[in-house]
C-alpha positions as CSV (number, residue, x, y, z in Angstrom):
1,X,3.8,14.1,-20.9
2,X,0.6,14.2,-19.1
3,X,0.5,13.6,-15.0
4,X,-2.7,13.7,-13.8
5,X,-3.5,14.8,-10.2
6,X,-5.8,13.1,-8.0
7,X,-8.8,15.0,-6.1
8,X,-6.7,15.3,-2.6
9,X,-3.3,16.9,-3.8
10,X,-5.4,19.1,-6.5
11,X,-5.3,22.5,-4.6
12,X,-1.2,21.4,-4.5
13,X,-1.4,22.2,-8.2
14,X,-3.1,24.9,-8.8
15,X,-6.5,23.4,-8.6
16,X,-5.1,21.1,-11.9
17,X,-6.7,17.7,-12.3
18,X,-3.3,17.3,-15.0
19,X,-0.3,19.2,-15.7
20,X,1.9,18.8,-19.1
21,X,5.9,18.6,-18.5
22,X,8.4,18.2,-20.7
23,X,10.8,15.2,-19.4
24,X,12.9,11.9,-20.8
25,X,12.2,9.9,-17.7
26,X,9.1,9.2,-14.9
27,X,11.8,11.0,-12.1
28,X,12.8,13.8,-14.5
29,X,9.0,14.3,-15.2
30,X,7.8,14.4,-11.4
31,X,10.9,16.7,-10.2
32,X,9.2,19.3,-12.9
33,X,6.1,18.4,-11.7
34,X,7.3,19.4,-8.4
35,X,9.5,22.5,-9.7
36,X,6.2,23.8,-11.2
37,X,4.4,23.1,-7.8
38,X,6.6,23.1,-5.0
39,X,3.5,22.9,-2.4
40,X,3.2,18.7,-3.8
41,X,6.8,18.0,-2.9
42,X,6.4,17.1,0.6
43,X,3.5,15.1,-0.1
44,X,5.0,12.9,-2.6
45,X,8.6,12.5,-1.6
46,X,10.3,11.9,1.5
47,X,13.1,14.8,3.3
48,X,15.4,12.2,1.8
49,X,13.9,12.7,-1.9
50,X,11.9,9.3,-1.9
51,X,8.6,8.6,-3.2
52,X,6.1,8.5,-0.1
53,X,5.2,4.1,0.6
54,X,1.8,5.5,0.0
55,X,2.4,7.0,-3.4
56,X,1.7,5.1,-6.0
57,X,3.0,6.3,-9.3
58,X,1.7,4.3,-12.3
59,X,3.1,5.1,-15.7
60,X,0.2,4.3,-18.9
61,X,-1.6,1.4,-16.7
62,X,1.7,0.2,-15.0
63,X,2.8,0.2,-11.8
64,X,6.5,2.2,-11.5
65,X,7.5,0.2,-8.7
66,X,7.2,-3.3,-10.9
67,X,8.8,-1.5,-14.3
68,X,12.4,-2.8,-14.9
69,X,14.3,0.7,-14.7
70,X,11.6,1.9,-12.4
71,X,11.5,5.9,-11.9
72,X,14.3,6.0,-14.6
73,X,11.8,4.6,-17.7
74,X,11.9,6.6,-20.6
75,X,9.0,8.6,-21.5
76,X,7.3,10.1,-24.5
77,X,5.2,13.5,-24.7
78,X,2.5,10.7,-25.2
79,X,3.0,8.6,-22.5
80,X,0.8,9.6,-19.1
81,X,1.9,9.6,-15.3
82,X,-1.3,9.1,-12.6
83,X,-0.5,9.5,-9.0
84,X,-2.4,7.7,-6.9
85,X,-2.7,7.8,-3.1
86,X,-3.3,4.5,-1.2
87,X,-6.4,4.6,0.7
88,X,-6.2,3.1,4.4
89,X,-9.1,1.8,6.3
90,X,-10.6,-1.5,7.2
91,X,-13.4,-2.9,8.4
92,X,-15.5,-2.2,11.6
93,X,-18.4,-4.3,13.1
């Protein structure tokens, strides 16, 4: 499967803007992701092996966190992974 990389965690990876794994699930494919690029790890997962609050992991166009097996959905070699960081700010005057 494909996960793709966003701009911030890029020179994490290699520089990579996606990386191919082979996995059967959305956990087995992001510990591979972060076998392969061991730098990432403590950006996306807690010392406690958690995904980071502000990590958002969304499998084709769907949010993990809402899917009904969550990080333990089965994937496919077609089936894509996009990691997404939330973005804090608000507004000044």
């Amino acid at each position: 499967m494909t996960i793709f990389i966003p701009t911030p965690l890029r020179t994490f990876a290699g520089g990579q803007d996606a990386v191919e794994v082979n996995a059967t699930t959305i956990s087995e494919a992001l510990a591979k992701l972060t076998e392969t690029h061991p730098e990432l790890r403590r950006h996306l997962f807690t010392a406690e092996g958690k995904l980071r609050a502000f990590v958002n992991v969304y499998f084709n166009d769907e949010d993990v966190r809402y899917l009904p097996a969550k990080e333990a959905t089965a994937v496919t070699a077609a089936d894509t992974l996009s990691i997404i960081p939330s973005i804090a700010g608000g507004w000044t005057n």
